[in-house]
C-alpha positions, -999 to +999 in steps of 0.1 A: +645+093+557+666+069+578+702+074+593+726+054+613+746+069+644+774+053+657+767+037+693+726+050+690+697+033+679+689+041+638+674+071+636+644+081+613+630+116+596+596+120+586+583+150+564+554+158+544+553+175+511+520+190+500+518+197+458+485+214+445+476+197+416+452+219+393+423+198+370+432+201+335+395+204+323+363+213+341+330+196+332+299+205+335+267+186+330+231+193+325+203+167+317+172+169+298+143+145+304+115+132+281+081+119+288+091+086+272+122+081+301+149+094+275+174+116+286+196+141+265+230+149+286+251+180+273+282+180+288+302+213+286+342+209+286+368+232+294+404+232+289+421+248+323+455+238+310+482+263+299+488+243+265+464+234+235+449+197+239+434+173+214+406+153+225+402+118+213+375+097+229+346+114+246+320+088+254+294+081+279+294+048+299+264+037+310+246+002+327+211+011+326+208+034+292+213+027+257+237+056+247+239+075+215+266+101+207+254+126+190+288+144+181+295+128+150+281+131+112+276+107+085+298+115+052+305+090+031+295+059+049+320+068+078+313+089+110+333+120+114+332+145+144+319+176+140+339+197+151+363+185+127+389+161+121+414+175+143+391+180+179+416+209+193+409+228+222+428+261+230+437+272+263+404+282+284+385+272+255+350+255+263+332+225+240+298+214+243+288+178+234+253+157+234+244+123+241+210+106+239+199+079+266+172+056+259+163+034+293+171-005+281+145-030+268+141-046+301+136-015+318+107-003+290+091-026+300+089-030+337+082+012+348+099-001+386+128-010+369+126+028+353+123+041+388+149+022+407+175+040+383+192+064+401+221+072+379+227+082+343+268+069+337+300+081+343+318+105+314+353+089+300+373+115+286+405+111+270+430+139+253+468+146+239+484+178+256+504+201+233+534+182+237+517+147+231+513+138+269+482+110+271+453+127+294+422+108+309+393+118+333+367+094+343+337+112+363+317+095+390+288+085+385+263+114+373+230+114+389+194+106+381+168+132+386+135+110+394+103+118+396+064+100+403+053+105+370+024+098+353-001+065+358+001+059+322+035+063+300+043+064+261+076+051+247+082+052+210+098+021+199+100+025+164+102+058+139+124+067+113+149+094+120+143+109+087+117+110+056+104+128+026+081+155+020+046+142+010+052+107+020+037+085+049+055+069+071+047+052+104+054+053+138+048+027+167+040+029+202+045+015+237+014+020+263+023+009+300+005+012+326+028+024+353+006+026+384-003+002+409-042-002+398-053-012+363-057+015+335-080+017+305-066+045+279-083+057+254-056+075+230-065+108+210-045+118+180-046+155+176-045+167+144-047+211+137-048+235+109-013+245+110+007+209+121+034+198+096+031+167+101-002+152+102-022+119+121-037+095+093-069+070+103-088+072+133-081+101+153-093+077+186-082+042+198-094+023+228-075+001+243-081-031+269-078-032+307-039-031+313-025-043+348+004-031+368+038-031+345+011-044+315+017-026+279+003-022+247+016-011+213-003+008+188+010+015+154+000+050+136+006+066+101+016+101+097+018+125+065+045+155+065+033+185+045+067+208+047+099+200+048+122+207+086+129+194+117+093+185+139+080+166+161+053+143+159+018+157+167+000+160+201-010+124+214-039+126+250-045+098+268-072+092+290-078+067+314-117+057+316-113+038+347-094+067+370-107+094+344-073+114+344-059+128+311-023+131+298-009+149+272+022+137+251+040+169+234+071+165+217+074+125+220+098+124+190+113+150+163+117+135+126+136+153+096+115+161+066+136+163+034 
């Protein structure tokens, strides 16, 4: 604030106002990681605001990962959240919702690439208040978690997401070598009594000398015997030059109908 005085030099007022500003929703993240690099983020919302809100965009920016929502179901040849066509959250309420990151093709195939990624994305949220104010909260960049990992790596590049009881379908591999020495991986299928889904052909493959960042795909066929959600069977690897052994548990779930 300024003011004049007659026959003085213009005098000045300075005063600070301090205004706590509450967040209108808390987030919470937690990440799970795959053997193949893929990483499943639940992020947990709650609304901290003394009025209902509406959520309209929740999505998952990312540089380094192919994203997939995996909010949304498919009625009709449209998308359509789950939680309904109207996404309300009450006052204190809390909302949970799933994304899938899959590292991009350049990366699957050079494991420093994978490595150097120390970041996931940054969350972009966006919501009407009760009285149709315009919200939106952009987080900072969510981290990576990283790890050595293993000499030798599987990526599934291509499965389907769903198939039918009694029917074969396939499923293709990526090999790489991600060590600094060369690998040569021998890859055992495991099939047991009670699987539901079962390996088809040769339950061993040997594959050639791969260098440093080298891979190798490797195509399999699989029968389902009963109808759910599994994953794929057990796939070891082991490496005749370094003679260590991997095992692969879980690499990908598929829906039997």
């Amino acid at each position: 604030m300024g003011f004049n005085i007659a026959g003085h030099e213009r005098q000045t007022c300075r005063r600070f106002f301090q205004f706590q500003v509450s967040k209108p929703i808390d987030v919470k993240t937690k990440s799970y990681y795959t053997e193949s690099d893929e990483i499943y983020l639940e992020a947990l919302f709650q609304n901290l605001t003394n009025l209902p809100i509406q959520l309209k965009n929740v999505n998952l920016e990312s540089n380094d990962f192919e994203v997939s929502s995996l909010n949304f179901m498919q009625n009709d040849s449209s998308e359509k959240w789950i939680f309904g066509q109207v996404n309300r959250l009450n006052t204190m309420e809390s909302r949970q919702y799933l994304f899938m990151l899959k590292p991009k093709e350049e990366a699957r195939i050079n494991p420093a690439l994978i490595k150097a990624i120390t970041t996931i994305g940054k969350l972009d949220i966006v919501w009407l208040s009760g009285i149709g104010e315009k919200g939106h909260i952009q987080t900072s960049q969510l981290e990576r978690t990283t790890s050595s990992g293993d000499s030798i790596k599987i990526f599934v590049d291509e499965i389907p997401t769903q198939v039918y009881i009694n029917t074969i379908f396939k499923v293709k591999f990526r090999i790489v070598n991600c060590s600094s020495k060369e690998v040569e991986p021998t890859l055992h299928f495991v099939n047991t009594e009670h699987q539901n889904i079962q390996w088809l052909g040769l339950a061993n493959k040997t594959l050639q000398q791969l260098k440093q960042s080298e891979s190798a795909d490797v195509e399999m066929r699989l029968y389902p015997t009963k109808a759910g959600l599994f994953s794929i069977p057990l796939v070891k690897v082991a490496d005749f030059i370094s003679k260590e052994n991997y095992d692969y548990k879980e690499l990908a779930f598929v829906n039997i109908i």
